[in-house]
C-alpha positions in Angstrom: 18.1 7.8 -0.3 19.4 10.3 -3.1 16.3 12.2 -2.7 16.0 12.5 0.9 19.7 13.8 1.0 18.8 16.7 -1.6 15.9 17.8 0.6 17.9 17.8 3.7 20.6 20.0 1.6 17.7 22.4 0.3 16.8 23.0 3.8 20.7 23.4 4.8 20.7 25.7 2.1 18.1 27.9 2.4 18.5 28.5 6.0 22.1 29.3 5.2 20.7 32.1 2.5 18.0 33.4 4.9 21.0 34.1 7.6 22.7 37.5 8.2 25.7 38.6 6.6 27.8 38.6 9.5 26.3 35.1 10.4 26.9 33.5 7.2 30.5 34.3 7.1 31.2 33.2 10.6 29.9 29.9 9.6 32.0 29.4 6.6 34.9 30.4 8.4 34.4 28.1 11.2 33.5 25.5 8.2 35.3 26.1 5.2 38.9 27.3 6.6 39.5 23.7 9.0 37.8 21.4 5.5 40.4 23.5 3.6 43.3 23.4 5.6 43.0 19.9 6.1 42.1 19.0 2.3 45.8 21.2 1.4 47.8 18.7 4.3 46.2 15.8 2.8 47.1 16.9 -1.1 50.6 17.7 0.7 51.4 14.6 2.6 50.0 12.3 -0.7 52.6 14.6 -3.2 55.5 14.1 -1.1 54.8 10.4 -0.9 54.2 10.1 -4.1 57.3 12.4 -5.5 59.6 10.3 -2.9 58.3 6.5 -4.7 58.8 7.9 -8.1 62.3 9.7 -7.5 63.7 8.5 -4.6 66.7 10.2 -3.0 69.7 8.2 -3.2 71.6 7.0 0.1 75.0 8.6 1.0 76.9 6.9 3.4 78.0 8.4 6.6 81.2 10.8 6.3 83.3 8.7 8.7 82.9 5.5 6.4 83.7 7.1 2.9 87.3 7.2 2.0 89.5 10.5 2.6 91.7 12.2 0.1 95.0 11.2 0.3 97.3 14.3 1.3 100.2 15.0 -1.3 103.1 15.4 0.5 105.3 17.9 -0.7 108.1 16.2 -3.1 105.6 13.2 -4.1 104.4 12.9 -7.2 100.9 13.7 -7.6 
């Protein structure tokens, strides 16, 4: 099985090599630029999910429901 994969990749590769310039990079870029942007949005999403579990962000409840300041009024004592 291993073997019969590294021949099919030796023939990938050397038709790759025996391409034009122009061709080769046109290939890459219509290979290697999706594989990469979708390998750096996976790393992404898995360190955010990760950095959330270990340090989570605490909850804060709703401005209406926390208490307000009591206003001073003038004369009181503080």
């Amino acid at each position: 099985m291993v073997d019969a994969v590294e021949q099919w990749w030796d023939g990938v590769e050397l038709w790759l090599a025996q391409l034009a310039f122009p061709f080769q990079f046109a290939l890459l870029m219509c290979v290697l630029l999706p594989l990469s942007l979708g390998l750096a949005r996976l790393i992404d999403r898995v360190v955010d999910n990760a950095s959330t579990r270990f340090n989570p962000v605490p909850k804060v409840p709703p401005a209406a429901e926390q208490e307000q300041p009591r206003k001073v009024e003038a004369g009181e004592p503080s």
